[in-house]
Residue frames relative to the residue before (quaternion, step in Angstrom):
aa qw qx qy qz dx dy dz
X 1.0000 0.0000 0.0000 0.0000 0.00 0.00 0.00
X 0.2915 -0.7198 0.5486 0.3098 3.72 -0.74 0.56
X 0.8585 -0.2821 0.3856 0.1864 3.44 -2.03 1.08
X 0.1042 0.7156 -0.6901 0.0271 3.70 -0.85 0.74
X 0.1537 0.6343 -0.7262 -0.2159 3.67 -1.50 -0.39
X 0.3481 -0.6441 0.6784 0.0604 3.15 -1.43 0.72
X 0.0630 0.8118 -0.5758 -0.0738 3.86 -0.37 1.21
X 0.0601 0.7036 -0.6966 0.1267 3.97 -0.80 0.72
X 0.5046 -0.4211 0.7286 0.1926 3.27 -2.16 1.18
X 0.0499 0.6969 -0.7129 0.0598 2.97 -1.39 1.15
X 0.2319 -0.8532 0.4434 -0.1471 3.29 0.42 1.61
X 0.4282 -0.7664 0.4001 0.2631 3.57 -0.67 0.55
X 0.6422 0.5053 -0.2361 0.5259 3.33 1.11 -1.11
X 0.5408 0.5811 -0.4056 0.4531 4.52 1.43 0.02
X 0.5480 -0.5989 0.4968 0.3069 3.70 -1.08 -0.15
X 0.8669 0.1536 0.1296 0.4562 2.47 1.47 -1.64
X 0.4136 -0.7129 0.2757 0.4946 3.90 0.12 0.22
X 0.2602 -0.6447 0.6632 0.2772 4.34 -0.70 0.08
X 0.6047 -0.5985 0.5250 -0.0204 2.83 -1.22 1.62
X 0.0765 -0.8471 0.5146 0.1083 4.03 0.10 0.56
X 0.7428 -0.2399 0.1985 0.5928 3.08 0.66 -1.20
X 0.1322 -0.7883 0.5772 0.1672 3.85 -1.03 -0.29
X 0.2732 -0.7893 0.5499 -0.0015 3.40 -0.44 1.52
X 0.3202 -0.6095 0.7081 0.1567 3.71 -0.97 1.35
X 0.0195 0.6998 -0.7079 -0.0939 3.27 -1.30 -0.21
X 0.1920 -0.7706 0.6047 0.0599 3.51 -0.13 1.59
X 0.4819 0.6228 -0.4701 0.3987 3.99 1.05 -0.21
X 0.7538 0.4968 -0.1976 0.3820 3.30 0.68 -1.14
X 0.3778 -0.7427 0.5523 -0.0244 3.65 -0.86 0.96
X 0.5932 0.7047 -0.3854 0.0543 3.67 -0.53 0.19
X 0.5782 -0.6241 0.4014 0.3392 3.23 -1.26 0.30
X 0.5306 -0.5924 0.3917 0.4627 3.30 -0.91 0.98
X 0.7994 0.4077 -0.2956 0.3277 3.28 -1.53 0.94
X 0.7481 0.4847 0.0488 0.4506 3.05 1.74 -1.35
X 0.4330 0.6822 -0.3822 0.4483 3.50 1.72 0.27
X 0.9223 -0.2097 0.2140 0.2443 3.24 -1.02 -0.63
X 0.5310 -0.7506 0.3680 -0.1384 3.34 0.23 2.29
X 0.8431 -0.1938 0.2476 0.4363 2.98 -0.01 -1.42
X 0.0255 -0.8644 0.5020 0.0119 4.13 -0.84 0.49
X 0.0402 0.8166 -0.5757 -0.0130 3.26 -0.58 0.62
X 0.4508 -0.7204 0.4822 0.2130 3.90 -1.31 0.90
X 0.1993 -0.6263 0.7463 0.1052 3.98 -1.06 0.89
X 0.2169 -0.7976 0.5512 0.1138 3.63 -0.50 1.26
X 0.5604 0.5288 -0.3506 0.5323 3.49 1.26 -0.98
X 0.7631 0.2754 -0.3508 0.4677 4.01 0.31 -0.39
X 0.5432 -0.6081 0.5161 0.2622 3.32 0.49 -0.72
X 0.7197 0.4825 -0.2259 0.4452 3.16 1.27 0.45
X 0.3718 -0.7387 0.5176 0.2194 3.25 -1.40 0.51
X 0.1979 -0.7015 0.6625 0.1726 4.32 -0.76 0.75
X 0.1240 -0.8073 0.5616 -0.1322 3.18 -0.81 1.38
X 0.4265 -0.8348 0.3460 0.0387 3.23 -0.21 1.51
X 0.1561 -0.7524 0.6324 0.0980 4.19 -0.31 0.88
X 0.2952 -0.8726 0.3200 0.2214 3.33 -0.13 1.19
X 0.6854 -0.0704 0.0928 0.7188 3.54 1.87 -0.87
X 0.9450 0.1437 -0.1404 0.2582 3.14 -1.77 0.41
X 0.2187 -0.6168 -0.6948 0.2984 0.69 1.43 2.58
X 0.6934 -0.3747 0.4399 0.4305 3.26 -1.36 -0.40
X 0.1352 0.8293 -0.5406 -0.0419 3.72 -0.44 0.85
X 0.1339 -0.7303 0.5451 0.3893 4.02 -0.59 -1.16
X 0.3081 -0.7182 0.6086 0.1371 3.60 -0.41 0.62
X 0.2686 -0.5908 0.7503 0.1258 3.19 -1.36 0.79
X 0.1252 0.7985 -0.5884 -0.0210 4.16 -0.96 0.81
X 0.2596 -0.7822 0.5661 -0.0185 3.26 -0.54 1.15
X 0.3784 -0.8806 0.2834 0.0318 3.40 0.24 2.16
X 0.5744 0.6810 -0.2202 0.3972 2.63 1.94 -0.80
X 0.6896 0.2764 -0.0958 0.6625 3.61 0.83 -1.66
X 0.5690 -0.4392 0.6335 0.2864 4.35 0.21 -0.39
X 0.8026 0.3545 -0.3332 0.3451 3.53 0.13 0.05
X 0.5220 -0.5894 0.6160 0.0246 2.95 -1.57 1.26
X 0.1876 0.6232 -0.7557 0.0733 3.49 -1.43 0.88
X 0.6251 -0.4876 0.4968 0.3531 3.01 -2.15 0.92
X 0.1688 -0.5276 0.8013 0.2260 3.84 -1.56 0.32
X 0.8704 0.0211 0.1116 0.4790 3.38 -0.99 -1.41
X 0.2135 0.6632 -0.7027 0.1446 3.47 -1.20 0.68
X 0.3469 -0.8628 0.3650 -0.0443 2.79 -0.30 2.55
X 0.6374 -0.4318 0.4008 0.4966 3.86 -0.68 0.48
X 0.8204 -0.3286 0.4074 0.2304 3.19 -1.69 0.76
X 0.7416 0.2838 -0.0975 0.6000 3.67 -0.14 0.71
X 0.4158 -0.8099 0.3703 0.1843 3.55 1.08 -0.65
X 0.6832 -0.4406 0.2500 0.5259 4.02 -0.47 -0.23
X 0.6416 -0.4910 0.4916 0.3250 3.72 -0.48 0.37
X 0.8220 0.0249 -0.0169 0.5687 3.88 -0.50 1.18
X 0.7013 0.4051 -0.3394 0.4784 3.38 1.25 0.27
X 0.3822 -0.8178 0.4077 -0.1377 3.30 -0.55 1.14
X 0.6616 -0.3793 0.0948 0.6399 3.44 2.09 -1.01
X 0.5123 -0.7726 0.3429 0.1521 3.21 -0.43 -0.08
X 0.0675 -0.9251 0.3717 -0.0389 3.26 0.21 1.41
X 0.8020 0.0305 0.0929 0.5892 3.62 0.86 -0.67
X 0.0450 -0.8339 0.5493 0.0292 3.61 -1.17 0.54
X 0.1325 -0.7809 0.6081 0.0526 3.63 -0.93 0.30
X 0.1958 -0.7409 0.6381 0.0741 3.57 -0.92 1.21
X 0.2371 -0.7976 0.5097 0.2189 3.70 -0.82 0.67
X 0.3559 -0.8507 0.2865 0.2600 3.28 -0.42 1.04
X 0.7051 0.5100 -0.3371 0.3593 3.20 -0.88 1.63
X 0.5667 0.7240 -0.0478 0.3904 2.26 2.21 -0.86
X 0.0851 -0.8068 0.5764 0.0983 3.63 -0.45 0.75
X 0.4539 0.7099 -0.4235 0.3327 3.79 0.81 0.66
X 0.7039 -0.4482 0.2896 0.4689 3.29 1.16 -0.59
X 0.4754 -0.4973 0.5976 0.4118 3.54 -1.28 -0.97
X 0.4606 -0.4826 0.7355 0.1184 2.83 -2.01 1.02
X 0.0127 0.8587 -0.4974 0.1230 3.77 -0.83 1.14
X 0.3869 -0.8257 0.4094 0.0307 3.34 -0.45 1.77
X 0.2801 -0.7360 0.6135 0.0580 4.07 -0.54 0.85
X 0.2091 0.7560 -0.5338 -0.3159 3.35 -0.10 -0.01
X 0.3652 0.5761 -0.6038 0.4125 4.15 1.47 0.16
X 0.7983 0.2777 -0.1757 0.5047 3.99 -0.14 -0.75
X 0.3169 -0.6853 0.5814 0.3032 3.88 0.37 -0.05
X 0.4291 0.6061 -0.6058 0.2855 3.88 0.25 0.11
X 0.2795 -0.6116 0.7264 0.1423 3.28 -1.93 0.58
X 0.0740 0.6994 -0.7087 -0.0563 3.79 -0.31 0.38
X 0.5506 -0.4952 0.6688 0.0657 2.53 -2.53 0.54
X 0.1135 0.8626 -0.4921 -0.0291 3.84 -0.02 0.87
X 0.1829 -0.7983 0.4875 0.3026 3.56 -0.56 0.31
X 0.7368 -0.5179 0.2829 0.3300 3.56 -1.18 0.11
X 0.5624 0.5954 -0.3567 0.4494 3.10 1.46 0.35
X 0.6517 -0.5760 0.3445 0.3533 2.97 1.61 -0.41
X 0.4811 0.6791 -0.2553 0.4921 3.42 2.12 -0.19
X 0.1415 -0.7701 0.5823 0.2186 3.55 -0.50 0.73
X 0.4988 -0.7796 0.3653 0.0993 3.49 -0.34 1.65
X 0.2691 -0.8277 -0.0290 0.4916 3.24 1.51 -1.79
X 0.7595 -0.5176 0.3337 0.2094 2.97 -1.60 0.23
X 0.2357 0.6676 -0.7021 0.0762 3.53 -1.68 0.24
X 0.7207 -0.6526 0.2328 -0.0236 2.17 -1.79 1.32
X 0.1028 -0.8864 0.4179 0.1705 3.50 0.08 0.63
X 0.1291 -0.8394 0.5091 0.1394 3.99 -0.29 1.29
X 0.4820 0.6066 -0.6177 0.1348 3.18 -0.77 1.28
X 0.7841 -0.4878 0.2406 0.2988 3.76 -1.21 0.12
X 0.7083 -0.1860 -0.0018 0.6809 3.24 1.80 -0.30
X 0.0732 0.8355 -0.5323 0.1153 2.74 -1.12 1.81
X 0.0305 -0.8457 0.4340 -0.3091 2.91 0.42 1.68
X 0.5863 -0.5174 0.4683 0.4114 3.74 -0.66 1.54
């Protein structure tokens, strides 16, 4: 099946959320079930890193503006050490080091950089940890 995001203001003071826009992504590939996990927003670029949760693990660079999707990091066969899939992510703003990445099969948070290096990692113990 091919890749969607769906962007809307969810606002506190609405009933309901407002629909902004909704972004196909014909770049994107996936198996039902097996797409996209986890997202986080880079205000300074203007993008969103969109997470492929398995088979394989990937991160997407999407650019809300034009609809397209490009690969960032698409780790080596087998995937990042202690990672397992990919469940949730967090970009720090300003930051030009990478993403902070969430497992929830292995509970680990790693630290990737943009090269594709998994910087590192620790564990996170709780019962459900899930982007």
């Amino acid at each position: 099946s091919t890749a969607a995001i769906t962007v809307m203001d969810l606002l506190p003071w609405r009933e309901s959320a407002v629909i902004r826009r909704k972004l196909v992504l014909s770049t994107v590939k996936c198996k039902t079930n097996f797409c996209f996990e986890g997202i986080t927003y880079d205000i300074k670029g203007n993008v969103f890193y969109a997470l492929q949760e398995l088979g394989p693990m990937r991160v997407w660079r999407v650019n809300p503006g034009s609809g397209t999707a490009s690969l960032v990091l698409d780790p080596a066969p087998g995937g990042w050490p202690g990672m397992r899939d990919l469940a949730g992510a967090y970009f720090r703003a300003n930051s030009t080091s990478g993403l902070y990445l969430l497992s929830q099969a292995t509970q680990n948070v790693a630290r990737v950089d943009f090269n594709g290096t998994l910087v590192n990692k620790v564990q996170v113990r709780d019962n459900m940890v899930e982007g």
